[in-house]
Backbone bond lengths (Angstrom), bond angles and torsions (degrees), N, CA, C in turn:
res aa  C-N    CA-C-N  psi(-1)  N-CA   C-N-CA  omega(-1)  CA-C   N-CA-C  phi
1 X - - - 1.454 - - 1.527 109.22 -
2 X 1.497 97.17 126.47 1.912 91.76 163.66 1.608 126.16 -41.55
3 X 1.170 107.87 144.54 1.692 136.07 163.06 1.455 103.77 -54.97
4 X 1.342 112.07 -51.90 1.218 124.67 166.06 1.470 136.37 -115.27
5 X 0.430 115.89 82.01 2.022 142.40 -151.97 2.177 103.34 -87.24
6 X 1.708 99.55 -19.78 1.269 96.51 -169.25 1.310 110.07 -118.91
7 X 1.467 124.22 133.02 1.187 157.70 158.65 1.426 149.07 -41.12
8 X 1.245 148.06 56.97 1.249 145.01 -129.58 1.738 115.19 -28.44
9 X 1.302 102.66 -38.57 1.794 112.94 170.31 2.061 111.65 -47.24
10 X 1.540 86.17 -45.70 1.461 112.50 -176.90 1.512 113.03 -52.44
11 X 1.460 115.79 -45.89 1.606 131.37 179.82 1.345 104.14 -80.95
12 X 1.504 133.21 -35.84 1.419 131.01 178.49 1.491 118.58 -57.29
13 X 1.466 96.79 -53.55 1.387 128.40 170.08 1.400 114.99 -27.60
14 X 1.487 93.34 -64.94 1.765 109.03 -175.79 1.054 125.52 -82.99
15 X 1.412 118.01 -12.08 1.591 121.92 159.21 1.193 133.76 -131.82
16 X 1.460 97.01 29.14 1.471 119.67 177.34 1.829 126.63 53.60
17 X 1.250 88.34 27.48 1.473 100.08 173.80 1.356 115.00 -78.09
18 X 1.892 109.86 154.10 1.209 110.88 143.39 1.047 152.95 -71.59
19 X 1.675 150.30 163.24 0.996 126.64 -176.65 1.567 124.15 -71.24
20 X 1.626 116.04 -32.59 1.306 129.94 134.60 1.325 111.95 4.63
21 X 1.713 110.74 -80.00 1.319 118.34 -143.48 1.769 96.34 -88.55
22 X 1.631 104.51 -29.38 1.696 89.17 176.65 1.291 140.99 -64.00
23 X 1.752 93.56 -29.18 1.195 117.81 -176.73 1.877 104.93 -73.25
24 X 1.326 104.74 -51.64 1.696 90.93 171.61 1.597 118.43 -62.72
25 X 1.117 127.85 -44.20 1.609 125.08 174.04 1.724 96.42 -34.40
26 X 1.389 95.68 -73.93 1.600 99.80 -169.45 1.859 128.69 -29.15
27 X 1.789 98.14 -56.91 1.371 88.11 163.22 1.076 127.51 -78.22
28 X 1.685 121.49 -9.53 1.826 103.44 178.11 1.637 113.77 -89.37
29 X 1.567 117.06 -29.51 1.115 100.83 -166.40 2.133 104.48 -94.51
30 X 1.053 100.66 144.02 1.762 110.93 -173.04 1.273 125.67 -52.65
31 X 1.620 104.80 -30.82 1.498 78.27 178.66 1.743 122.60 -93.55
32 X 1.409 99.31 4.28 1.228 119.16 163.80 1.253 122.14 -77.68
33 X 1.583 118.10 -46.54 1.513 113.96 -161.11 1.490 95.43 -83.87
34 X 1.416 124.38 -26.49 1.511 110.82 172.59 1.280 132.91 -43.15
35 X 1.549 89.86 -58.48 1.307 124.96 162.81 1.664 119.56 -17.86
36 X 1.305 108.95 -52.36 1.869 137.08 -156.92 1.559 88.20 -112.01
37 X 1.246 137.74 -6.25 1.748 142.64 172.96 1.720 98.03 -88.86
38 X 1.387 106.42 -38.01 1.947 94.26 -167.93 1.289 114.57 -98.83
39 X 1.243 95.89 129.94 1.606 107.10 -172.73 1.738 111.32 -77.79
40 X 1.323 105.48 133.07 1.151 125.55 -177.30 1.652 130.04 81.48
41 X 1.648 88.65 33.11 1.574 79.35 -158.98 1.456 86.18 -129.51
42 X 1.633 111.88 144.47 1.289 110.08 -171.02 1.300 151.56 -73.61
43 X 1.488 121.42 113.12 1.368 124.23 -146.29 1.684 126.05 -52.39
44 X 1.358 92.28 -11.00 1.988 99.60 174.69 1.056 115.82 -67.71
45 X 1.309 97.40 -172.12 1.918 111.58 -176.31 0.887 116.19 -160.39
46 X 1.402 121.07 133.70 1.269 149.41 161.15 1.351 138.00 -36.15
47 X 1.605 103.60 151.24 2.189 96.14 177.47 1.727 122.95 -41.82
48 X 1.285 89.58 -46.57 1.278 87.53 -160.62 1.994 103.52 -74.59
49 X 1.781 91.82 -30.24 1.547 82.85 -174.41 1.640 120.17 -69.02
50 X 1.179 115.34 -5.41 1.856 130.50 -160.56 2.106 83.57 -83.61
51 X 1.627 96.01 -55.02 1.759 96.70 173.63 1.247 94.61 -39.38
52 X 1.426 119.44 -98.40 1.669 138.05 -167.15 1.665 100.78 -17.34
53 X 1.287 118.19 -27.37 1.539 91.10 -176.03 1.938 107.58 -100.22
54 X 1.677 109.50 -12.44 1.231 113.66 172.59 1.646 104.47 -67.29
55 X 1.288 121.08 -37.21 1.950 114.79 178.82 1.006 105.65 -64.23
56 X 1.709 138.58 -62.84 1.780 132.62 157.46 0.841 125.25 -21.82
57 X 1.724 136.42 -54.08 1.243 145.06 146.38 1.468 128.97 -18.01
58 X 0.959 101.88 -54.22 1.790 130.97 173.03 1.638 108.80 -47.24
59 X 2.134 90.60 -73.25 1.382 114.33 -162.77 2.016 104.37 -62.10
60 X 1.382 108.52 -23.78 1.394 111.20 -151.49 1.584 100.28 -102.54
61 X 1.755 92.12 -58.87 2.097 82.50 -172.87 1.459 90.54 -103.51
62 X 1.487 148.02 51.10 1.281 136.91 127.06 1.238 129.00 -102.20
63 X 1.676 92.97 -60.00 1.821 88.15 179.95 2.004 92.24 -92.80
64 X 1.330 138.22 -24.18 1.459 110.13 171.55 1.433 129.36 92.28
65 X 2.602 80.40 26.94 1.549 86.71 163.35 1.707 92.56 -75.25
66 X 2.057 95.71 173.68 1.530 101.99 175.39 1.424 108.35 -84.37
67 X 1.376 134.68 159.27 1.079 123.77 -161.87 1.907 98.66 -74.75
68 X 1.096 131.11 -33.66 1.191 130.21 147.02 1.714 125.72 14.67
69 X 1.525 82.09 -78.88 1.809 94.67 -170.26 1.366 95.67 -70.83
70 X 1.210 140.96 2.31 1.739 116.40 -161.08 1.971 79.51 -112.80
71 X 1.039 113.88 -3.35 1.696 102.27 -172.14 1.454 108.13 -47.39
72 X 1.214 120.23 -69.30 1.825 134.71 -173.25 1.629 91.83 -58.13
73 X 1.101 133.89 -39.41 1.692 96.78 166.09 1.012 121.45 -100.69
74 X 1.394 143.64 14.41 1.304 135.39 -170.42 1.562 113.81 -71.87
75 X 1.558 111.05 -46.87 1.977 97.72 158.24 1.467 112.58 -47.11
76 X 1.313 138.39 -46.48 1.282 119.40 -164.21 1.702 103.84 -66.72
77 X 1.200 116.17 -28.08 1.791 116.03 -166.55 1.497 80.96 -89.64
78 X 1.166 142.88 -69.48 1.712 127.14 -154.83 1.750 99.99 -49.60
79 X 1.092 123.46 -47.46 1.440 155.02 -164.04 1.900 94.88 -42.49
80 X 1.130 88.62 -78.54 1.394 118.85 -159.96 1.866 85.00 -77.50
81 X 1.230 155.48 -68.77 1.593 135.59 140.79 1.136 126.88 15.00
82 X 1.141 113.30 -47.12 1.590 123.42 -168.58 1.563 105.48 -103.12
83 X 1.494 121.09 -21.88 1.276 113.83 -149.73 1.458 96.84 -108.82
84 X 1.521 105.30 -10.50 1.792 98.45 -166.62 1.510 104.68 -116.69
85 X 1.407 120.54 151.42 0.874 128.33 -161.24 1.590 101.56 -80.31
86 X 1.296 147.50 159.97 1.329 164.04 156.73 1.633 117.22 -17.16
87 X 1.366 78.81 -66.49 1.505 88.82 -163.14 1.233 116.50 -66.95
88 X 1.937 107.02 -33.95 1.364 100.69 164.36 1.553 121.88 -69.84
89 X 1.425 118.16 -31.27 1.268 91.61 173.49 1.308 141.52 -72.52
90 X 1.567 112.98 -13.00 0.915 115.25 130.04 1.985 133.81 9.83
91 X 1.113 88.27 -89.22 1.506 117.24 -170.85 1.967 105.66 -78.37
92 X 1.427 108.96 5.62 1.288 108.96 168.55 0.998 105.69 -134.46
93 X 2.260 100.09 169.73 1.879 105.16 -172.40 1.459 91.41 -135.78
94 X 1.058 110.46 161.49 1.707 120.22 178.84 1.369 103.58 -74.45
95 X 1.341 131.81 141.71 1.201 132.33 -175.48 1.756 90.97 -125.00
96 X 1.269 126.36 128.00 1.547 123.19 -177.88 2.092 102.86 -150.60
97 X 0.999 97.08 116.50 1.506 111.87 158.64 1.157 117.57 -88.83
98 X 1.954 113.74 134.51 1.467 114.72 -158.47 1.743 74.24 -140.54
99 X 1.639 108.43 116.16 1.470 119.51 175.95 2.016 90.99 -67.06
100 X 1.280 99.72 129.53 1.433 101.81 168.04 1.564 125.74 -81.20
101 X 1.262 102.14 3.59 1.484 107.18 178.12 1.702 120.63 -102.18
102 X 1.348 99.73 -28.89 1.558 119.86 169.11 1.316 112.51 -105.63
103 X 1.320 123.27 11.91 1.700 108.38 -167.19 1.248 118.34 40.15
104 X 1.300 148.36 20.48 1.719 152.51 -169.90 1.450 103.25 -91.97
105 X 1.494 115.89 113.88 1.691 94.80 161.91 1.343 103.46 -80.85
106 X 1.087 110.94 164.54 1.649 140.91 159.77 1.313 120.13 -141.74
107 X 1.728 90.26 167.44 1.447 85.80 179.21 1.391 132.89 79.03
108 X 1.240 117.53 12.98 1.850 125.47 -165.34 1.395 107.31 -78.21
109 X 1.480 115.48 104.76 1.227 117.39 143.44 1.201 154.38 -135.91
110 X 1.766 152.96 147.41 0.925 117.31 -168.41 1.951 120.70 -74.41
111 X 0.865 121.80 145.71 1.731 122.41 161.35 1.720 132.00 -129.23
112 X 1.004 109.42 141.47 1.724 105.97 -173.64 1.666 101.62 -75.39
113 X 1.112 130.61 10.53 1.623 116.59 -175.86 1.496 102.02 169.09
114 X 1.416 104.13 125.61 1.444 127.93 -159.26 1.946 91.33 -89.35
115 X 1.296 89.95 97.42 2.133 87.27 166.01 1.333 104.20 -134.09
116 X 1.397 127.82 -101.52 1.589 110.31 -152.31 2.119 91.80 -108.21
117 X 1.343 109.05 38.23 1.142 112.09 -176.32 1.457 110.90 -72.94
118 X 1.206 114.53 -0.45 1.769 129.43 -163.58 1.628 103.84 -96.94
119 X 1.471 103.19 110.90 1.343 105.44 172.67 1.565 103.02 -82.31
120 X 2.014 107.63 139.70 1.243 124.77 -132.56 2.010 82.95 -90.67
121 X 1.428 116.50 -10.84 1.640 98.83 -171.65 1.788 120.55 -60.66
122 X 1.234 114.26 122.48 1.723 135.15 167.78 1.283 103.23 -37.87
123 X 1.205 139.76 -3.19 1.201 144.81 -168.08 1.756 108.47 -117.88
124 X 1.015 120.98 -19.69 1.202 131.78 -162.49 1.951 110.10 -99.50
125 X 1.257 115.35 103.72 1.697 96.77 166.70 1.351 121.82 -87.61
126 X 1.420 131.48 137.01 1.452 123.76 -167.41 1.503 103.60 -110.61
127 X 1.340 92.86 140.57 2.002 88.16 -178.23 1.281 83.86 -130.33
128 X 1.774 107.44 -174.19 1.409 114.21 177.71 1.759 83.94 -178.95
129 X 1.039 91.53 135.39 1.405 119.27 -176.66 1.766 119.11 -105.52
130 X 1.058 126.55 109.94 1.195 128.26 -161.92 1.490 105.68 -86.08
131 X 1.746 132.22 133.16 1.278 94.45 -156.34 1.924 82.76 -114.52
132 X 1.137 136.91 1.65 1.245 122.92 169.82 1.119 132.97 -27.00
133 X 1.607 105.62 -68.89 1.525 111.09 153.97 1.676 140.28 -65.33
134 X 0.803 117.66 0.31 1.212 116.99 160.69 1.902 112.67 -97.50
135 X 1.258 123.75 -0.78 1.300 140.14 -174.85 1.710 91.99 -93.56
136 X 1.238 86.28 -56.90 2.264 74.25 -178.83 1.594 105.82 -77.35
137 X 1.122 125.43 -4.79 1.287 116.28 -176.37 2.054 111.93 -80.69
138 X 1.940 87.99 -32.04 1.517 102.51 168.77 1.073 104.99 -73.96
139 X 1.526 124.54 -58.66 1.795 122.45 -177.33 1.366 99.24 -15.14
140 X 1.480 113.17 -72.19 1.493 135.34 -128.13 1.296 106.55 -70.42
141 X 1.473 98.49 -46.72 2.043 115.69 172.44 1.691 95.13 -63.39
142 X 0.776 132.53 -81.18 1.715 134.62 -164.32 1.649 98.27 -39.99
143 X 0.794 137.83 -62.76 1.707 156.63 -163.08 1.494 105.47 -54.86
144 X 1.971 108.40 -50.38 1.412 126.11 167.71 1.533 96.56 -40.75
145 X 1.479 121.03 -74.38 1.183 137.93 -171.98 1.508 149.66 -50.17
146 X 1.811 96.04 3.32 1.138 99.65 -157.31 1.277 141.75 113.73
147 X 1.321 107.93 -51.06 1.640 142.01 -168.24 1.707 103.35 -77.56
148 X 1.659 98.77 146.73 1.374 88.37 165.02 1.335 111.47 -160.61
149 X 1.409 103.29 120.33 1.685 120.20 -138.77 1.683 83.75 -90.87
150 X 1.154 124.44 -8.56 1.851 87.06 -171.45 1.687 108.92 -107.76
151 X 1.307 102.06 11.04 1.377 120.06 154.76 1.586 128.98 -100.55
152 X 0.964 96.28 -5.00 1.213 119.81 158.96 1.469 131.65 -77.63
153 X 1.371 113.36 -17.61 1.089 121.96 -154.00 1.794 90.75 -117.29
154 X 0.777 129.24 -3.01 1.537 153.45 146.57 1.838 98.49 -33.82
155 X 1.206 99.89 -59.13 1.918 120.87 -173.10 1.401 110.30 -78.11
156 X 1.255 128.93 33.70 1.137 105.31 -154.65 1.989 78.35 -102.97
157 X 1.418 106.03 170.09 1.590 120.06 -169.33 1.494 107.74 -109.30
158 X 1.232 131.12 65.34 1.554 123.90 174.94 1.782 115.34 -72.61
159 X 1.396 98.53 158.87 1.546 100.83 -165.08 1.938 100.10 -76.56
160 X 1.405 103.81 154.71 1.424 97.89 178.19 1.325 115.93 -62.67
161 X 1.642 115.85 149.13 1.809 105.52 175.02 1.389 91.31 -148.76
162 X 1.422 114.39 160.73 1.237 137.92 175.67 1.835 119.02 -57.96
163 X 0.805 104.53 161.59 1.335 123.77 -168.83 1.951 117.19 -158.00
164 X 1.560 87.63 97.75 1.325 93.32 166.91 1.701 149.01 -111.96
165 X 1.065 144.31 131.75 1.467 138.06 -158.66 1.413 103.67 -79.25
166 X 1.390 115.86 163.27 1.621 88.88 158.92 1.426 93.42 -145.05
């Protein structure tokens, strides 16, 4: 089975986008527009990336950051999409600071439990995105479809690491 198994129709589909709006995400945010820069390399997308476009989704036509500010983190969220297994994400929410004076998020990360993770500046709005539900909302579309992401997740590509005896 493809790495990338999903379809630009496929990502619209599931988060009710336009083609409009996919096609601009795609060239502004990086790990997309690279993506659509290298020749010969295949234009689908992946589990984790179909997620990555349900958190944009969220951040952009719910709460109504511009797709703009999410550019400088969008590798870390596609990144971390692809790299983590389900279930944990599951059990995590996006934590993102958006300076209210620059519109800039910063600061993007995921965490299992919102405590003194809040940087204290008056200037700063803190959101956090819970990603459970938006995980059954992907389940549910993929599952409709055929697809079946938690076997999928079997494939997932972690970076090599050491291993020691003692």
């Amino acid at each position: 089975m493809s790495q990338r198994p999903f379809k630009p129709k496929n990502v619209r589909d599931a988060h009710k986008l336009s083609e409009h709006e996919l096609r601009s995400w795609r060239q502004l945010l990086p790990p997309f527009s690279e993506q659509m820069l290298e020749k010969g390399k295949d234009p689908g997308f992946g589990y984790g990336d179909l997620l990555a476009f349900g958190i944009f989704a969220v951040l952009i036509k719910r709460i109504g950051l511009k797709p703009e500010t999410l550019k400088p983190m969008s590798k870390f969220i596609v990144d971390h999409c692809n790299q983590t297994l389900w279930e944990q994400l599951g059990q995590e929410q996006l934590y993102l600071e958006v300076n209210l004076e620059t519109g800039i998020s910063q600061n993007p990360r995921f965490i299992s439990q919102v405590d003194n993770y809040a940087n204290q500046d008056l200037l700063c709005a803190h959101m956090v995105v819970p990603l459970q539900v938006l995980l059954m909302h992907v389940t549910g579309y993929l599952e409709q479809q055929g697809f079946q992401p938690a076997r999928q997740q079997l494939n997932l590509r972690y970076p090599p690491s050491v291993v020691t005896s003692q």
